[in-house]
PQR file with spaces between the fields and no chain letter, atoms N, CA, C, O and H, PARSE charges and radii, in Angstrom:
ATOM       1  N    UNK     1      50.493   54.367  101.495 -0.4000 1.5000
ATOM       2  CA   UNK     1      49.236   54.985  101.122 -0.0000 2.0000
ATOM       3  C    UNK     1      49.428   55.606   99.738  0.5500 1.7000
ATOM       4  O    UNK     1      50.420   56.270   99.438 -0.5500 1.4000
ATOM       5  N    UNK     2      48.445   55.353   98.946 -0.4000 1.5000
ATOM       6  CA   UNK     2      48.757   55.542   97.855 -0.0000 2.0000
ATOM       7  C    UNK     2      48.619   57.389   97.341  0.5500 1.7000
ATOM       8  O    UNK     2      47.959   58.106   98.093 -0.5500 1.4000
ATOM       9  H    UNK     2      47.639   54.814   99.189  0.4000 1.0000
ATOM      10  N    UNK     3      49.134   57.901   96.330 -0.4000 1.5000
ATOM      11  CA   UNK     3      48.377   59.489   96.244 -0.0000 2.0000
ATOM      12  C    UNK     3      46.303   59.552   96.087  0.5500 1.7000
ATOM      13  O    UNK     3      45.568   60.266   96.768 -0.5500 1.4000
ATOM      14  H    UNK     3      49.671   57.319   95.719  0.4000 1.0000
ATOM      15  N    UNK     4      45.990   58.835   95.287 -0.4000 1.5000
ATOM      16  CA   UNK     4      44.528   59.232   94.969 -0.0000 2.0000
ATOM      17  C    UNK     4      43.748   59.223   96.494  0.5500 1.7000
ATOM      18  O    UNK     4      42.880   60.070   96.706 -0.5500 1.4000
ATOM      19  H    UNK     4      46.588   58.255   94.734  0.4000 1.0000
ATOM      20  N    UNK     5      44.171   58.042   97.726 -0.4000 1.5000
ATOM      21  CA   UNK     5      44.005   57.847   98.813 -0.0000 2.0000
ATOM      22  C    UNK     5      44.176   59.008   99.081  0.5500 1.7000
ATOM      23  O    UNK     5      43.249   59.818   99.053 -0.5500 1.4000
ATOM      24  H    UNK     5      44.876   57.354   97.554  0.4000 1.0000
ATOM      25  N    UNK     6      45.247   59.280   99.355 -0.4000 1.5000
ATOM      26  CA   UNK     6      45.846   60.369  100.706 -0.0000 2.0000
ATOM      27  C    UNK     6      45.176   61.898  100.037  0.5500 1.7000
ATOM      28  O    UNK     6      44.814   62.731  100.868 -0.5500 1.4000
ATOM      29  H    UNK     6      45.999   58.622   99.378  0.4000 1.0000
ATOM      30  N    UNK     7      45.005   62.280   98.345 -0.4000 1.5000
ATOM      31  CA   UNK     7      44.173   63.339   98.241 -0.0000 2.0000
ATOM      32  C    UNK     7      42.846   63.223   98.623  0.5500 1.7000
ATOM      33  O    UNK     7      42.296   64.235   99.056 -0.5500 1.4000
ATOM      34  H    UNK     7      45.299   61.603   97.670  0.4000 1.0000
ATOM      35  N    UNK     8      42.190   62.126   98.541 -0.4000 1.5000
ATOM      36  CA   UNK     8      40.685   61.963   99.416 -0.0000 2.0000
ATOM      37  C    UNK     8      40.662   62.489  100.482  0.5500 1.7000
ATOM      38  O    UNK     8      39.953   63.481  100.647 -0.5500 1.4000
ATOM      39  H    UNK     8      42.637   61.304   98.189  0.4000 1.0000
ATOM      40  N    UNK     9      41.477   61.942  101.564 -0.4000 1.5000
ATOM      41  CA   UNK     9      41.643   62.106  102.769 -0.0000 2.0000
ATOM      42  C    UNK     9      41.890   63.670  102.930  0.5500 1.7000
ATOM      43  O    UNK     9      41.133   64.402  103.567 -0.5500 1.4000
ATOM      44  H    UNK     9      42.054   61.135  101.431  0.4000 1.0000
ATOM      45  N    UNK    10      42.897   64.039  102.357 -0.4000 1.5000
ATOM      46  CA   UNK    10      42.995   65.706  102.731 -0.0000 2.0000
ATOM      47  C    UNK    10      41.869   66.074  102.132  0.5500 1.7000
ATOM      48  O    UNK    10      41.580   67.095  102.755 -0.5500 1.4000
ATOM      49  H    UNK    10      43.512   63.445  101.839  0.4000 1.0000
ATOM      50  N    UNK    11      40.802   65.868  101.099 -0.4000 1.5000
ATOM      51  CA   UNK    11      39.727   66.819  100.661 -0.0000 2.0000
ATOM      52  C    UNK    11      38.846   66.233  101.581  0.5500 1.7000
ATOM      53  O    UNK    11      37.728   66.736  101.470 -0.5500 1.4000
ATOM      54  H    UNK    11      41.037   65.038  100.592  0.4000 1.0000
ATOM      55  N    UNK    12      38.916   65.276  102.537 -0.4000 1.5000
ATOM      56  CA   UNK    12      37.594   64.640  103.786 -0.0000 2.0000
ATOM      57  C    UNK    12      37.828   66.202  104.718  0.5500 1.7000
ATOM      58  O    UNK    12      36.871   66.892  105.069 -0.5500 1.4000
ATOM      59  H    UNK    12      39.824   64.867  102.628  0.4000 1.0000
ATOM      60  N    UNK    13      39.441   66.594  105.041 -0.4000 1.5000
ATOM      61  CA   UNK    13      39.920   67.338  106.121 -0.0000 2.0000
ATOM      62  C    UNK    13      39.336   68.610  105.363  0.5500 1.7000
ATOM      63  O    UNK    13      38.406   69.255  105.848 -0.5500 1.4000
ATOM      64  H    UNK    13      40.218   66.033  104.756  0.4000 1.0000
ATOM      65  N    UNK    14      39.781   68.856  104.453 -0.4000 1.5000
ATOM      66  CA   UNK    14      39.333   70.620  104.243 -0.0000 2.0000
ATOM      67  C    UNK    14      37.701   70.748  104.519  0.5500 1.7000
ATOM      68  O    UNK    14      37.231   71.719  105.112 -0.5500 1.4000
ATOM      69  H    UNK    14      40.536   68.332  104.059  0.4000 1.0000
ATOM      70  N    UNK    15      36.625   69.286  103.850 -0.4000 1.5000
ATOM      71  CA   UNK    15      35.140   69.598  103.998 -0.0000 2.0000
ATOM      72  C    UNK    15      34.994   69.365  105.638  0.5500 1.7000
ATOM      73  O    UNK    15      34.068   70.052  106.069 -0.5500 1.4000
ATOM      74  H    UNK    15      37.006   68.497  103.369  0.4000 1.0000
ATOM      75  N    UNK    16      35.415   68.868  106.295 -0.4000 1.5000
ATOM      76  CA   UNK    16      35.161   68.959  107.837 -0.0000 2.0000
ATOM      77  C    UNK    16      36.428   70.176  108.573  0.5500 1.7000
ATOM      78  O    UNK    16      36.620   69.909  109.760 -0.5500 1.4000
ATOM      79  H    UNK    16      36.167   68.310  105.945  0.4000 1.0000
ATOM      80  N    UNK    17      37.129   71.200  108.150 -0.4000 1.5000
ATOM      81  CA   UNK    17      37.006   72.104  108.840 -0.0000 2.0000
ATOM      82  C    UNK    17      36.750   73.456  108.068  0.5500 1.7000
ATOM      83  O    UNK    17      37.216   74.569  108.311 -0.5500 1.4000
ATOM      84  H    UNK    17      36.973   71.416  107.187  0.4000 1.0000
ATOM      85  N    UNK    18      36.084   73.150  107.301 -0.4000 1.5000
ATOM      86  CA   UNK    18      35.250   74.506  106.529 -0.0000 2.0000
ATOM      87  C    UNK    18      34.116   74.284  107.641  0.5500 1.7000
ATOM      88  O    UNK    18      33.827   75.214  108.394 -0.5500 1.4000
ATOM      89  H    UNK    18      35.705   72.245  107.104  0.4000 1.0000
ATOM      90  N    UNK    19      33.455   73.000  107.736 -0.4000 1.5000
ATOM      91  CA   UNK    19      32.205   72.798  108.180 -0.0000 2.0000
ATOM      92  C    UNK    19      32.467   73.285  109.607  0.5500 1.7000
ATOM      93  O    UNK    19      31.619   74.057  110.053 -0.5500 1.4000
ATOM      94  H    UNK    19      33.689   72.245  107.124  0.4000 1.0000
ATOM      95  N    UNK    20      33.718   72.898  110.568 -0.4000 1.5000
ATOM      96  CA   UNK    20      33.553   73.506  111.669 -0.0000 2.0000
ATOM      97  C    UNK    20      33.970   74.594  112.063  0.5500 1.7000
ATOM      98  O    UNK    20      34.251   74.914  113.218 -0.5500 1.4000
ATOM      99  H    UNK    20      34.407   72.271  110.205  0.4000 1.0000
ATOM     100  N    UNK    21      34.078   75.770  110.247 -0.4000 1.5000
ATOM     101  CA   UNK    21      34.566   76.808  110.433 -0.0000 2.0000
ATOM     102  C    UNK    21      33.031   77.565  110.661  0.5500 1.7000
ATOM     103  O    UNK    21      32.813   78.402  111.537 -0.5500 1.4000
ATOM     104  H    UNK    21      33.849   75.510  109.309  0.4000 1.0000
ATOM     105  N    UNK    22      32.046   77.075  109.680 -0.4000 1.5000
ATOM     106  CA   UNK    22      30.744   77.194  109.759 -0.0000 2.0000
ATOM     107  C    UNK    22      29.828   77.116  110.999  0.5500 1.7000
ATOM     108  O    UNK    22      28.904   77.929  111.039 -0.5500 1.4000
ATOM     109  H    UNK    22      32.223   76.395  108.968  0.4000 1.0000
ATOM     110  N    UNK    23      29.954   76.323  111.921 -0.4000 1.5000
ATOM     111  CA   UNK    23      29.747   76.080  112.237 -0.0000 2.0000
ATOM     112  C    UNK    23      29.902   76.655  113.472  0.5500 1.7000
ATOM     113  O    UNK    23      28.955   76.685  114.258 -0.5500 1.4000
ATOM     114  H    UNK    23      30.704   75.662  111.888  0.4000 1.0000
ATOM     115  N    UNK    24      31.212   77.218  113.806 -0.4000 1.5000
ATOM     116  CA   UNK    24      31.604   78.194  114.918 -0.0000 2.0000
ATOM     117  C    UNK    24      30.503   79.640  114.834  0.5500 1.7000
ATOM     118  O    UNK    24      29.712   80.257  115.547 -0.5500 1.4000
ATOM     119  H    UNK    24      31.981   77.194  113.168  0.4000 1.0000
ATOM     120  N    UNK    25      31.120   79.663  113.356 -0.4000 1.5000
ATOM     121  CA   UNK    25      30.257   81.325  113.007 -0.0000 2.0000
ATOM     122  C    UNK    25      28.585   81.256  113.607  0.5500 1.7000
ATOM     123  O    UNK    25      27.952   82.094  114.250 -0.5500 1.4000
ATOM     124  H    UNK    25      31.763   79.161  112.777  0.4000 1.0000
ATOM     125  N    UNK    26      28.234   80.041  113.155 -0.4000 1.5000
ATOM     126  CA   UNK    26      26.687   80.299  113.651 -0.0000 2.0000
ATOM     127  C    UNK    26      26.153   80.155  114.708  0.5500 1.7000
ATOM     128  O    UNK    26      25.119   80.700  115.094 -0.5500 1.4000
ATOM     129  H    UNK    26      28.748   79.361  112.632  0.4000 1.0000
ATOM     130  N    UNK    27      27.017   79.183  115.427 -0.4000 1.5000
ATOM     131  CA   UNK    27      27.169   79.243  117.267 -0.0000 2.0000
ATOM     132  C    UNK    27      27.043   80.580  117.426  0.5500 1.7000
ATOM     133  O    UNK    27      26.087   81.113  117.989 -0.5500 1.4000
ATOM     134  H    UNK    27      27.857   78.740  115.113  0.4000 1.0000
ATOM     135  N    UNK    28      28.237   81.310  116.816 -0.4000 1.5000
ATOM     136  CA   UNK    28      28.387   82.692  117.843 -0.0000 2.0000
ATOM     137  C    UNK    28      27.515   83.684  117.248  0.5500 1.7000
ATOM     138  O    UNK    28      26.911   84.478  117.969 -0.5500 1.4000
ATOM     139  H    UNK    28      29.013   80.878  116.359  0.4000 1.0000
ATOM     140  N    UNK    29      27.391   83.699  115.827 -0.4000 1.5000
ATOM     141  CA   UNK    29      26.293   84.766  115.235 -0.0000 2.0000
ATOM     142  C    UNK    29      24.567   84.928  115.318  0.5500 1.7000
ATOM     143  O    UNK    29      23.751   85.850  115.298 -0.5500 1.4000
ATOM     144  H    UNK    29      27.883   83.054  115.242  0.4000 1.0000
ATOM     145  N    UNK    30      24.558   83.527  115.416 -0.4000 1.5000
ATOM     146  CA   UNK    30      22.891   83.476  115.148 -0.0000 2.0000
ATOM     147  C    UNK    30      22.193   82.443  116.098  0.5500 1.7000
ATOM     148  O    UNK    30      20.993   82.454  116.372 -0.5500 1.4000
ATOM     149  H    UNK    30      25.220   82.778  115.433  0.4000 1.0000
ATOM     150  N    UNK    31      23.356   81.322  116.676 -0.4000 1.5000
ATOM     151  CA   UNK    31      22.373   80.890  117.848 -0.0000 2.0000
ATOM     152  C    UNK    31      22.281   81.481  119.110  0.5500 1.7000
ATOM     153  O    UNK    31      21.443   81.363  120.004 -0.5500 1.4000
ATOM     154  H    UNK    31      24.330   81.312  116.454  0.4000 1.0000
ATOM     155  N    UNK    32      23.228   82.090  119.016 -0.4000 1.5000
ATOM     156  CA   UNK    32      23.436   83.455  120.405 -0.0000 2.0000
ATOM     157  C    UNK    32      23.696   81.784  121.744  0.5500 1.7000
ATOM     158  O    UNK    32      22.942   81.180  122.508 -0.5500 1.4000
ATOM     159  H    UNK    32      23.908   82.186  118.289  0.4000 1.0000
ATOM     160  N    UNK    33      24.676   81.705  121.487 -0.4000 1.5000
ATOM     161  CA   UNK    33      25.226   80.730  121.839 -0.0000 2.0000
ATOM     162  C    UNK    33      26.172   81.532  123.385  0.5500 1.7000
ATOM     163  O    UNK    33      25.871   81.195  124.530 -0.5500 1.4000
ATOM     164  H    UNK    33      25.288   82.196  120.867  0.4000 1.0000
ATOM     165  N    UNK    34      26.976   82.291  123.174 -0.4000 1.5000
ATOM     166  CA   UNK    34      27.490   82.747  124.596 -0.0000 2.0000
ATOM     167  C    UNK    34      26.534   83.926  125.015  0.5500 1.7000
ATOM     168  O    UNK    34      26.876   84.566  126.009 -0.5500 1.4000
ATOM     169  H    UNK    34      27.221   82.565  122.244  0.4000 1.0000
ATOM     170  N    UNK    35      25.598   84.215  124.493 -0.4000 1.5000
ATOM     171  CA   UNK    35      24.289   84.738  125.209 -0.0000 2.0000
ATOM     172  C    UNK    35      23.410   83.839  126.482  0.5500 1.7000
ATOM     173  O    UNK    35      23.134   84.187  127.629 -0.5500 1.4000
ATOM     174  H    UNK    35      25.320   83.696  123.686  0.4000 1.0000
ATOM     175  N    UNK    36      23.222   83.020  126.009 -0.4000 1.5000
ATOM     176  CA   UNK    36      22.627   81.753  126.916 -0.0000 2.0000
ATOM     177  C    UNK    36      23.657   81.016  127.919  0.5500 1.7000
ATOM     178  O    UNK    36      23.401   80.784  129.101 -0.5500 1.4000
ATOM     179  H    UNK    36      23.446   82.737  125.076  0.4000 1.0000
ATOM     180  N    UNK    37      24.957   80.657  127.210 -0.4000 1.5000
ATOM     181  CA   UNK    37      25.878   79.909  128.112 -0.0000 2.0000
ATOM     182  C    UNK    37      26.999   80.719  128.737  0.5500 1.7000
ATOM     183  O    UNK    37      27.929   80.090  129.243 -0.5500 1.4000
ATOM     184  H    UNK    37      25.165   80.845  126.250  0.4000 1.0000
ATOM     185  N    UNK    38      27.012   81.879  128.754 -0.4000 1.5000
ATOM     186  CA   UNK    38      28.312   82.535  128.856 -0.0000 2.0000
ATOM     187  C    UNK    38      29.934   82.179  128.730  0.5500 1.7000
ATOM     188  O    UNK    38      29.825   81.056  128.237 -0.5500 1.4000
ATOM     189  H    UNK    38      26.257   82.390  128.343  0.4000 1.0000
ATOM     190  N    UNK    39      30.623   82.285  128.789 -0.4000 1.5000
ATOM     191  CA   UNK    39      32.012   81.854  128.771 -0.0000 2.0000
ATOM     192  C    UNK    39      32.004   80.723  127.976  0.5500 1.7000
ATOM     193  O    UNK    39      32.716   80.673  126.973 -0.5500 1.4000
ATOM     194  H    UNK    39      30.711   83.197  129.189  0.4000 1.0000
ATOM     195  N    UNK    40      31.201   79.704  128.341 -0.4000 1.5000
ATOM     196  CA   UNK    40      31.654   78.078  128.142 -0.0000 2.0000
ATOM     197  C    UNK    40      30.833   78.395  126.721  0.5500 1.7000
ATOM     198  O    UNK    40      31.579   78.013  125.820 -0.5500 1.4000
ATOM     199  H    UNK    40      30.623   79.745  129.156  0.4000 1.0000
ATOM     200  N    UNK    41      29.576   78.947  126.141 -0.4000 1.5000
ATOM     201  CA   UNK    41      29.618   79.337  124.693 -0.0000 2.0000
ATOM     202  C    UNK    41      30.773   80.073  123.763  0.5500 1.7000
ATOM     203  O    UNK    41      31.192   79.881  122.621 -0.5500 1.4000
ATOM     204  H    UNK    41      28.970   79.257  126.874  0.4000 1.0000
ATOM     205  N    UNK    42      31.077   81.010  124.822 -0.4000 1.5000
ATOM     206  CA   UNK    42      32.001   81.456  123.787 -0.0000 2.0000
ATOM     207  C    UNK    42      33.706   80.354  123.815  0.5500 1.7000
ATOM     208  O    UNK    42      34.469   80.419  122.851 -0.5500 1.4000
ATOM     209  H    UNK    42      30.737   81.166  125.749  0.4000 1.0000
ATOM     210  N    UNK    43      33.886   79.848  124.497 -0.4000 1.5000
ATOM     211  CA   UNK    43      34.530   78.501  124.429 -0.0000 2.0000
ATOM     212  C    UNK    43      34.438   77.736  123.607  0.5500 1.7000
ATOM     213  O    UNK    43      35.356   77.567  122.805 -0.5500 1.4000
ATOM     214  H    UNK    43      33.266   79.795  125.280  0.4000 1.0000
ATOM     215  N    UNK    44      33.154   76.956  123.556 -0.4000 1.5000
ATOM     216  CA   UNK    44      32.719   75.930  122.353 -0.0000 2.0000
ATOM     217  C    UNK    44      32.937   76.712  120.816  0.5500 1.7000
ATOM     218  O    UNK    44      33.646   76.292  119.901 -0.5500 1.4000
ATOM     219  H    UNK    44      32.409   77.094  124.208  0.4000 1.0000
ATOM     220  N    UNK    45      32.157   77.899  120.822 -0.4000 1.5000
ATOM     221  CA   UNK    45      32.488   78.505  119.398 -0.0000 2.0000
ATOM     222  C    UNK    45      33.989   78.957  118.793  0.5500 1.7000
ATOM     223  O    UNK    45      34.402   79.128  117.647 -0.5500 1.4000
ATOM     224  H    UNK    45      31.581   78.239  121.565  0.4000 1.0000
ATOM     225  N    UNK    46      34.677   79.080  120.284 -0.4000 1.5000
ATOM     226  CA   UNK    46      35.918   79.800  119.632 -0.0000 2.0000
ATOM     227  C    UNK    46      36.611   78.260  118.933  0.5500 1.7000
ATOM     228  O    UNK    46      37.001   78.149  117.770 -0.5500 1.4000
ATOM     229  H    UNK    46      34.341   78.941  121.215  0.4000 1.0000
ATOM     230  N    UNK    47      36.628   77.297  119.862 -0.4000 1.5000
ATOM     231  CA   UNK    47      37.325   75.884  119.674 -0.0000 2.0000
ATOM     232  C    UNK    47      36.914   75.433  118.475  0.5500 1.7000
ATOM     233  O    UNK    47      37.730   74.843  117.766 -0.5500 1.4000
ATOM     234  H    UNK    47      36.311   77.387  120.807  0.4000 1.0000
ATOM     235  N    UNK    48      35.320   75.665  117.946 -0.4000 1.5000
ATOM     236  CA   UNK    48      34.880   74.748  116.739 -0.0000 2.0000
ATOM     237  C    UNK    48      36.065   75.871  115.475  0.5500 1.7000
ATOM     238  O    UNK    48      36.620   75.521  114.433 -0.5500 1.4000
ATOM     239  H    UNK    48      34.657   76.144  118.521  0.4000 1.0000
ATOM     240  N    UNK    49      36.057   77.263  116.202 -0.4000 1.5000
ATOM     241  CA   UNK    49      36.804   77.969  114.359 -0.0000 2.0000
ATOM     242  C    UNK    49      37.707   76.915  114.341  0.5500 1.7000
ATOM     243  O    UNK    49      37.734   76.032  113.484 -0.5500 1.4000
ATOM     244  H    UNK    49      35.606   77.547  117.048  0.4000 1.0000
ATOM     245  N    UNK    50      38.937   77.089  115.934 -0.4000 1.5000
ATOM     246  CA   UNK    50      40.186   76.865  115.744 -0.0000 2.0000
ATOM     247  C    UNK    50      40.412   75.719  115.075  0.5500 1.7000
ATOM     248  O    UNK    50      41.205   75.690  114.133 -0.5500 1.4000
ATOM     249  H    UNK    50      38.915   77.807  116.630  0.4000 1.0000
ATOM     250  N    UNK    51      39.720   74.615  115.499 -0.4000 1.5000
ATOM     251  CA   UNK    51      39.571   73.289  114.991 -0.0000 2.0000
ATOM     252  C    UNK    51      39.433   73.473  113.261  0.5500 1.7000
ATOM     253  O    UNK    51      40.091   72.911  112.385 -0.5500 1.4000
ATOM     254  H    UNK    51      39.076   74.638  116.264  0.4000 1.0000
ATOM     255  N    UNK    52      38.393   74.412  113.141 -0.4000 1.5000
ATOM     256  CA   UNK    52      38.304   74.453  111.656 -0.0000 2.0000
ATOM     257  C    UNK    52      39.601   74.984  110.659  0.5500 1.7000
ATOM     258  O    UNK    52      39.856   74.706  109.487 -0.5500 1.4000
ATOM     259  H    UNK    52      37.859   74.868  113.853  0.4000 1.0000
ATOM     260  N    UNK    53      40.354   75.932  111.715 -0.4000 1.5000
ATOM     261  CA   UNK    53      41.564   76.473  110.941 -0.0000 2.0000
ATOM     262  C    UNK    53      42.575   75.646  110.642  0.5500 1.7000
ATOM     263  O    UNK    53      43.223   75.646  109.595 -0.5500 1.4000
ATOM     264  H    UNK    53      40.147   76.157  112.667  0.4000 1.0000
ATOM     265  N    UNK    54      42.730   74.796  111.760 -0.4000 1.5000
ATOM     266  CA   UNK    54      43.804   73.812  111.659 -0.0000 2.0000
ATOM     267  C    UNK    54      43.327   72.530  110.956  0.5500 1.7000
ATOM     268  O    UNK    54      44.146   71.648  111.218 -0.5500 1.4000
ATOM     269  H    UNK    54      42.203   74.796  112.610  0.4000 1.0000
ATOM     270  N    UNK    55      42.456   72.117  110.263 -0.4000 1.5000
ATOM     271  CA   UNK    55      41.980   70.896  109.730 -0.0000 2.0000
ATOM     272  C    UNK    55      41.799   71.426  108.299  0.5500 1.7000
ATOM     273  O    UNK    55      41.845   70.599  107.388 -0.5500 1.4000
ATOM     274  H    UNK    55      41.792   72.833  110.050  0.4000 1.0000
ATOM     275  N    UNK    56      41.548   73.041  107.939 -0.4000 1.5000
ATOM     276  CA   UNK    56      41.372   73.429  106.577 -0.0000 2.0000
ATOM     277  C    UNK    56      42.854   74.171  106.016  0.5500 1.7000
ATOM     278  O    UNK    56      43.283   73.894  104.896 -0.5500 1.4000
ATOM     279  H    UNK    56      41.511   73.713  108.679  0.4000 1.0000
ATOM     280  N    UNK    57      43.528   75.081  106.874 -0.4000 1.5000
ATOM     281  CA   UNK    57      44.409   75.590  106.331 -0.0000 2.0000
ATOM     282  C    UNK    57      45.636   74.697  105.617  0.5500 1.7000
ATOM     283  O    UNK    57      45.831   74.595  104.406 -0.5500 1.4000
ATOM     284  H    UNK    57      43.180   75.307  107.784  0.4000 1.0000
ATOM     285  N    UNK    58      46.413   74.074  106.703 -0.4000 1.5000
ATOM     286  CA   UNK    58      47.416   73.239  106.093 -0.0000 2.0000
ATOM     287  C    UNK    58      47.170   72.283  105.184  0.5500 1.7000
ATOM     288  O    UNK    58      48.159   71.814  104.622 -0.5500 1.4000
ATOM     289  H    UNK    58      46.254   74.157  107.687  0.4000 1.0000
ATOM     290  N    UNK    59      45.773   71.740  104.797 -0.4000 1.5000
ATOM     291  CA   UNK    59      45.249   70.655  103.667 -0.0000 2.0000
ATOM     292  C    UNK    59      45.644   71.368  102.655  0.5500 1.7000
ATOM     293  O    UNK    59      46.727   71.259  102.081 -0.5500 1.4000
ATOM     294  H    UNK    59      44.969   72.121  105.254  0.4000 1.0000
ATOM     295  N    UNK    60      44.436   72.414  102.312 -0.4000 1.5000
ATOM     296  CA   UNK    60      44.369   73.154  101.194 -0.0000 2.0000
ATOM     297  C    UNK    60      46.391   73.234  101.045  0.5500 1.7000
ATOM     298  O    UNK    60      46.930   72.495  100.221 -0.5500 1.4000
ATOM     299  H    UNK    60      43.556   72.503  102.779  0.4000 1.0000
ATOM     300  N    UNK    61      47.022   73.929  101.689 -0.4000 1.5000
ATOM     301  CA   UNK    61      48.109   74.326  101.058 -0.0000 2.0000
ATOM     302  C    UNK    61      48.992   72.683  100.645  0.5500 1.7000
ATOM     303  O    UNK    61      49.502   72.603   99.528 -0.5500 1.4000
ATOM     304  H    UNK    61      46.585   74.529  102.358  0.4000 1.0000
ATOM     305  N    UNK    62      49.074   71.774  101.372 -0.4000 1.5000
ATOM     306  CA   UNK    62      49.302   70.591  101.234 -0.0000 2.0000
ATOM     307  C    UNK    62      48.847   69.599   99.676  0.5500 1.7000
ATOM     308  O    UNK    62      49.627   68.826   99.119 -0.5500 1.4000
ATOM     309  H    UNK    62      48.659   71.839  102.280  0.4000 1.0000
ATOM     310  N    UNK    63      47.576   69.854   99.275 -0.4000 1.5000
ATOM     311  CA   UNK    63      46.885   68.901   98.529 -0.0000 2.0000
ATOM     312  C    UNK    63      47.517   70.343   97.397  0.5500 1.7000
ATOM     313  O    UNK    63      47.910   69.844   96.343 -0.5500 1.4000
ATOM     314  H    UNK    63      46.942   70.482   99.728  0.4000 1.0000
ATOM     315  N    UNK    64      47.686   71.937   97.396 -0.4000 1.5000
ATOM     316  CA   UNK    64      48.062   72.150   96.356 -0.0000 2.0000
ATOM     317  C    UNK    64      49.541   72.096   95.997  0.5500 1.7000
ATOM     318  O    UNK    64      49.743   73.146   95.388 -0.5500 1.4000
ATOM     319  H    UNK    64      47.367   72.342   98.253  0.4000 1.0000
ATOM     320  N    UNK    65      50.381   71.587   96.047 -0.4000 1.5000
ATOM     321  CA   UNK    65      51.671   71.197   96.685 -0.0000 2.0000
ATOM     322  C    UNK    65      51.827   69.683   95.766  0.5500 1.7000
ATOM     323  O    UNK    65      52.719   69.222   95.055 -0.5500 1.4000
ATOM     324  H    UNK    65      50.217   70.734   96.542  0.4000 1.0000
ATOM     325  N    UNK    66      50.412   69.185   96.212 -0.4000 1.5000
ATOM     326  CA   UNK    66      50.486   67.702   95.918 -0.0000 2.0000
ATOM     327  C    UNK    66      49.976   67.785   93.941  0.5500 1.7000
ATOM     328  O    UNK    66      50.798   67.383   93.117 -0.5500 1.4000
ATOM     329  H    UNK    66      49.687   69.560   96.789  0.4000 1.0000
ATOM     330  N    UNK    67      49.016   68.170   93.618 -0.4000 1.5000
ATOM     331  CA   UNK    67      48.467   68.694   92.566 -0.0000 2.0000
ATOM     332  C    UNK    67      49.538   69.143   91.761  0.5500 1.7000
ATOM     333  O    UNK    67      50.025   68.420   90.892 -0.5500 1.4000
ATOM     334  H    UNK    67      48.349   68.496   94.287  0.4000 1.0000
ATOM     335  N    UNK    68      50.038   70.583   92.052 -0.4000 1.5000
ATOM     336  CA   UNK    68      51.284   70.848   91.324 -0.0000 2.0000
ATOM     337  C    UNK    68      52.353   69.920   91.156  0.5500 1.7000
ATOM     338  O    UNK    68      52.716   70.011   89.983 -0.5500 1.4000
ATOM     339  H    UNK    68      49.643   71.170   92.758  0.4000 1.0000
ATOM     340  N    UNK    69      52.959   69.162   91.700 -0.4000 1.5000
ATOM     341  CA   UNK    69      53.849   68.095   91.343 -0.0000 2.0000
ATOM     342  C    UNK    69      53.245   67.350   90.233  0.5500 1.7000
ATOM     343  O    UNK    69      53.873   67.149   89.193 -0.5500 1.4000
ATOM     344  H    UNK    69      52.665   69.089   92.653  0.4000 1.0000
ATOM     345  N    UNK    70      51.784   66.843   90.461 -0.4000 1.5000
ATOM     346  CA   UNK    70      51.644   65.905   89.516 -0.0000 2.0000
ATOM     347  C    UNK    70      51.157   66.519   88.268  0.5500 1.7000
ATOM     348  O    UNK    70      50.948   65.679   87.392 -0.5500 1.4000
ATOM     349  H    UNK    70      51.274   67.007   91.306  0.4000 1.0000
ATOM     350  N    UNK    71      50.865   67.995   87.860 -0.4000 1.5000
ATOM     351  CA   UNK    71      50.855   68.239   86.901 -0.0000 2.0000
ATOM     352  C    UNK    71      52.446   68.699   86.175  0.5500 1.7000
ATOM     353  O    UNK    71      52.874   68.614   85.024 -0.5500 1.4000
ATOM     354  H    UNK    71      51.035   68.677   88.571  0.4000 1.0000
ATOM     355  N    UNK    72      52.878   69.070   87.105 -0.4000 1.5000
ATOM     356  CA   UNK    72      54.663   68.907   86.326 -0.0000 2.0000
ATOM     357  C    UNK    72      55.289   67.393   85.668  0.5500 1.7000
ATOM     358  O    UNK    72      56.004   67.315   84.669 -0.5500 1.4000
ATOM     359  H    UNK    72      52.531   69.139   88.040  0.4000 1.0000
ATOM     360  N    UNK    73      54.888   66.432   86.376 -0.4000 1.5000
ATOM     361  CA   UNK    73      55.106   65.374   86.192 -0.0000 2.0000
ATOM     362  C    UNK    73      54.376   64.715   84.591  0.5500 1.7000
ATOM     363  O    UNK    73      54.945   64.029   83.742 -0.5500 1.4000
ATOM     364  H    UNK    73      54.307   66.496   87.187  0.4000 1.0000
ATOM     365  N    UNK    74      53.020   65.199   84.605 -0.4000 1.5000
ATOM     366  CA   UNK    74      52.536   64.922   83.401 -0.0000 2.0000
ATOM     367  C    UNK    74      52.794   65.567   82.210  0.5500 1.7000
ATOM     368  O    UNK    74      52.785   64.952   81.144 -0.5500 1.4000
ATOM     369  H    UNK    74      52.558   65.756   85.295  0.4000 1.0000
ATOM     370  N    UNK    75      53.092   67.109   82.312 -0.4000 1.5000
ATOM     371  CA   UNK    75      54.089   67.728   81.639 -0.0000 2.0000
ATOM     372  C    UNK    75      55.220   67.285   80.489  0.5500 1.7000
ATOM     373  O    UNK    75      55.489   67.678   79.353 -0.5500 1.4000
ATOM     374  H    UNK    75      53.099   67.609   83.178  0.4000 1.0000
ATOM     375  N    UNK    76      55.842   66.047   81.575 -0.4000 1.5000
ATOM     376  CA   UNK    76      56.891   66.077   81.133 -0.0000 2.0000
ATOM     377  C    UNK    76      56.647   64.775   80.211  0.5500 1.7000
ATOM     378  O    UNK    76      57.546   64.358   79.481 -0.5500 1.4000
ATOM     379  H    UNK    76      55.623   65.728   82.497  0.4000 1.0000
């Protein structure tokens, strides 16, 4: 897999778990989501952050990792 590939791919991962970081928040803030469903809302919302943490955190630190190399590289 080539680099320009595989940075796509990690910037596909950071915009889909920002989105299901978003996406948790408004479950639980504003659709009143474990108001209506109890437990199993606050379930779905907690799962969409976690999902979002683990699909955004390690990219971002990953793709800057990846970035910095290749500006050292051009550097030189």
């Amino acid at each position: 897999m080539s680099e320009i590939v595989q940075i796509r791919l990690l910037k596909v991962c950071i915009v889909i778990g920002v989105s299901l970081l978003f996406l948790g928040h408004y479950l639980l803030s504003y659709a009143d989501l474990p108001a209506s469903m109890g437990v199993t809302g606050i379930v779905i919302s907690a799962a969409c952050i976690a999902f979002g943490l683990i699909f955004s955190l390690p990219t971002k630190m990953y793709l800057t990792f990846l970035l910095m190399k290749r500006e050292q590289i051009e550097k030189k």
